[in-house]
N, C-alpha and C positions, 0 to 999 in steps of 0.2 A: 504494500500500500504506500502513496506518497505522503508526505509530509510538508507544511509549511515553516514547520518548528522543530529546532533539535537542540541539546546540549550537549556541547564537544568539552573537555578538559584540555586547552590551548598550549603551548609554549611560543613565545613571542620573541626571532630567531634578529628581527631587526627592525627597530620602529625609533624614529628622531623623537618621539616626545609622548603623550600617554594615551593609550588607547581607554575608550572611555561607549557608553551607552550614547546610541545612533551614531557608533562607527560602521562607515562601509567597507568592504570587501567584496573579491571573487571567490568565491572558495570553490574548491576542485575537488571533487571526491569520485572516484573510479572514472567512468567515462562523462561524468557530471561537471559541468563547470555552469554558476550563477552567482551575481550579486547576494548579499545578505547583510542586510544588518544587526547590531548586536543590540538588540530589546534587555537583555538585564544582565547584568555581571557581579562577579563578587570584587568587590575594589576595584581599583585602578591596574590597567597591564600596561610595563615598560618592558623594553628591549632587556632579553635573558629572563622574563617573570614568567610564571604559568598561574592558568587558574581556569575557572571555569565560566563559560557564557552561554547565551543562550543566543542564537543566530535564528532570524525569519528571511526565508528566501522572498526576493521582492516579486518577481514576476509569475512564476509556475511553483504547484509545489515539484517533490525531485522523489524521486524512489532510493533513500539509503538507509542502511540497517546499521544496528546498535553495532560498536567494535568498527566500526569503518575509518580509515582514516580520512584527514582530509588536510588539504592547504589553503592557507588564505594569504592573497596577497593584493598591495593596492601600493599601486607606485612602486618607492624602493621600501615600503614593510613587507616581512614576509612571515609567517606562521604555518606553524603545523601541530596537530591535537588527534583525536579518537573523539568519536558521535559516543556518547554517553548515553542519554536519552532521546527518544521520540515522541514528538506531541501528534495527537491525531487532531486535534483539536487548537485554532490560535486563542492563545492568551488574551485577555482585556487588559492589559497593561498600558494601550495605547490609545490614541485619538481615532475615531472608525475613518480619518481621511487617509492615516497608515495602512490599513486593513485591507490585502492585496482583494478581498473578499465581498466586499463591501456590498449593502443593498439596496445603497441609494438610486433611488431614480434619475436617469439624466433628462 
């Protein structure tokens, strides 16, 4: 089944300054590569930190499974992690105009 949400346990290989909630990335995971932003993290990640975030694909969800690895990169940062957790379900964490799902009328 796809996903729009997942939780990776990060290490952060190179970044000029702090990665922080609504950071974007590409992240690349087996033949999968899309934007994702970071909706919740635990602290702040600097270059050499790990920790854990929680990543929403912007456009499609993606078909990946728990123990996956993945990369994110954006510019010159680069990271790499394991999918931890699968949401079936997006979070309410955010404003419904974030919400690739959205049921607004146009």
């Amino acid at each position: 089944k796809s996903t729009w949400e997942f939780d990776a346990d990060v290490f952060v290989i190179t970044h000029s300054t702090t990665i922080s909630k609504n950071y974007e990335a590409v992240i690349h995971c087996g033949c999968t590569r899309q934007t994702a932003k970071i909706v919740s993290i635990t602290g702040v990640l600097r270059a050499g930190c790990r920790g854990r975030v929680r990543f929403r694909y912007k456009y499609r969800p993606e078909f990946i499974r728990q123990g996956d690895r993945i990369i994110f990169r954006e510019g010159k940062t680069k990271g790499m992690g394991n999918v931890m957790d699968i949401y079936s379900e997006i979070s309410t964490t955010n404003d419904s105009e974030d919400n690739p799902i959205s049921t607004s009328s146009i």
